[in-house]
N, C-alpha and C positions, 0 to 999 in steps of 0.2 A: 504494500500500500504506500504510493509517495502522497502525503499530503506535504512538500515541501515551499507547495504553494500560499502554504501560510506562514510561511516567513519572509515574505514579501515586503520590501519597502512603505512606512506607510508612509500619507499622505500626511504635507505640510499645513498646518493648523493655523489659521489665522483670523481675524474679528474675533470671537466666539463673543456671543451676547445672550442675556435672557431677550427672548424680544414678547412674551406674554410668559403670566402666571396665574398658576390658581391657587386654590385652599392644599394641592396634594401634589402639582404638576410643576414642573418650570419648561417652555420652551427654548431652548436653545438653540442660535444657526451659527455656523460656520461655514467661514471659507477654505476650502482644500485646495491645493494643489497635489496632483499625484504626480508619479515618480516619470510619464511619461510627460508630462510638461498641461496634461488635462485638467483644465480649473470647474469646479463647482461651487454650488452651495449648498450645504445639507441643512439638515434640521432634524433634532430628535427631542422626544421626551424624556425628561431627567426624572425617576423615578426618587431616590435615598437611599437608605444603608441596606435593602436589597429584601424576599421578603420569603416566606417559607410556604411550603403544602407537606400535610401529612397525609400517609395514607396509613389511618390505623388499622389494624389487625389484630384479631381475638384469638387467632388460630384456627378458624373454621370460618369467620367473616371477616369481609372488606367491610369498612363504615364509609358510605359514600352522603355527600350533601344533597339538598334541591334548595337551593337559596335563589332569588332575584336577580339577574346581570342585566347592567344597566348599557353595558353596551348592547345585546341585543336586541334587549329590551322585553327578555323573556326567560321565564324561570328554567334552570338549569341543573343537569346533573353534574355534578363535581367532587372535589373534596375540602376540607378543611383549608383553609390561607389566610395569609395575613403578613405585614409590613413586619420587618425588623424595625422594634423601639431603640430609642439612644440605649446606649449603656448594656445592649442586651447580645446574647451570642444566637445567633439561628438556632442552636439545640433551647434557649429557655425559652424563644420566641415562640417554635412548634407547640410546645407543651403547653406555652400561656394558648395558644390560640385554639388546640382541640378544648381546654378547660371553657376558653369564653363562647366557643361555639357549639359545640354539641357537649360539655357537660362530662369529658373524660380527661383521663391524668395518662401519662404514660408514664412507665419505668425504666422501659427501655426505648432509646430512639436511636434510628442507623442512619446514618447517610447512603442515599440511594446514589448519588452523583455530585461531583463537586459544586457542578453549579446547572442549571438551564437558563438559556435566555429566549425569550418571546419578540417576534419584530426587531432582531438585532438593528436593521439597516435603520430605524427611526425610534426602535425604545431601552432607553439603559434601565434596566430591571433583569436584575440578576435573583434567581430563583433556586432556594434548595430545598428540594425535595427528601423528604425522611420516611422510613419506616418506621411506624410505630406503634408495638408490641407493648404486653403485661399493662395491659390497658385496667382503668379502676375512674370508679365513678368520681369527680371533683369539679363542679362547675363554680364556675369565676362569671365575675359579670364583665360583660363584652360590649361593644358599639351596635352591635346589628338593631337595625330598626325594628326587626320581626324574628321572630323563633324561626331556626332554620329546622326542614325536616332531615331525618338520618332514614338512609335506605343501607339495610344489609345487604348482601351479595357472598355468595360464594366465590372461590375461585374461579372455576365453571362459567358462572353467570356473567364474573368478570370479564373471563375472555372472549366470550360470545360477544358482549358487548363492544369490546375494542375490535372483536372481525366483523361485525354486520356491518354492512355498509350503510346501510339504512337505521340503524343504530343511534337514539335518542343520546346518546353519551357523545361528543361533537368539540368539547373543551381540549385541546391539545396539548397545554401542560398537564392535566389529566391523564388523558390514554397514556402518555410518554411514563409519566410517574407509577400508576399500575402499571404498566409493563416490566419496570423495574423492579417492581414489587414483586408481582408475581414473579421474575427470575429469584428474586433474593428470597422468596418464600420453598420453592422448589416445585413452583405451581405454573409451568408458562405452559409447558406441553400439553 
């Protein structure tokens, strides 16, 4: 496998400015110059200190969400997420956020992947995904405007899911994250 294409030259950085922001977001553009002599200007959103998804597990179930997304503007299957807080490491983040969302603690958490990113070419949101086992009841109070529901799932059910094509499960840090899971569970095949 050469990926040596990723050690490419990067491009020259120049301006960079917020040029809007909100309550969560900061816009940013810059001007590049690439190593061919090629000028642009990009633009991305600037996420923060990066933010976490669990996929917990009982040893017989996935705990899957159906919460709100405002981007599509339609309630969705997914899992557990949330922002890294100041001062907090992605393993207390995970843990704070299954407690303020669906109401569980974990014992154990695994890193599934050092990091995923979503819309690299326009979004800096760096995402780590955990496995999270020896699960125990502890709810924390959390932001959500609404009780989110929990849907169990088998392994099985899991991966039907992630192969139908036609398959209401659609969130792509998702499927990526169970797929992970189920490898680290011994449950892909």
């Amino acid at each position: 496998m050469d990926l040596s294409a990723l050690n490419r030259t990067l491009p020259q950085v120049a301006n960079r400015k917020v040029s809007q922001a909100s309550r969560i977001f900061r816009i940013e553009s810059m001007d590049l110059t690439f190593s061919n002599g090629a000028k642009a200007t990009y633009e991305r959103i600037m996420g923060g200190r990066g933010a976490v998804m669990a996929v917990p597990f009982d040893g017989t179930h996935f705990y899957l969400t159906v919460e709100y997304a405002g981007g599509v503007m339609a309630y969705v299957l997914g899992l557990v997420k949330g922002k890294i807080d100041e001062g907090e490491t992605s393993e207390q983040a995970v843990v704070r956020e299954l407690e303020e969302e669906i109401g569980l603690g974990s014992r154990k958490v695994t890193l599934l992947k050092k990091e995923m990113t979503v819309a690299p070419g326009m979004l800096d949101l760096r995402m780590y995904p955990y496995l999270c086992e020896d699960l125990y009841p502890s709810q924390s109070k959390g932001d959500e405007p609404e009780p989110i529901d929990v849907v169990k799932l088998t392994p099985a059910e899991v991966r039907e899911l992630i192969m139908d094509p036609d398959s209401v499960l659609t969130e792509g840090r998702t499927v990526a994250a169970l797929v992970l899971a189920l490898n680290k569970v011994g449950a892909l095949s």
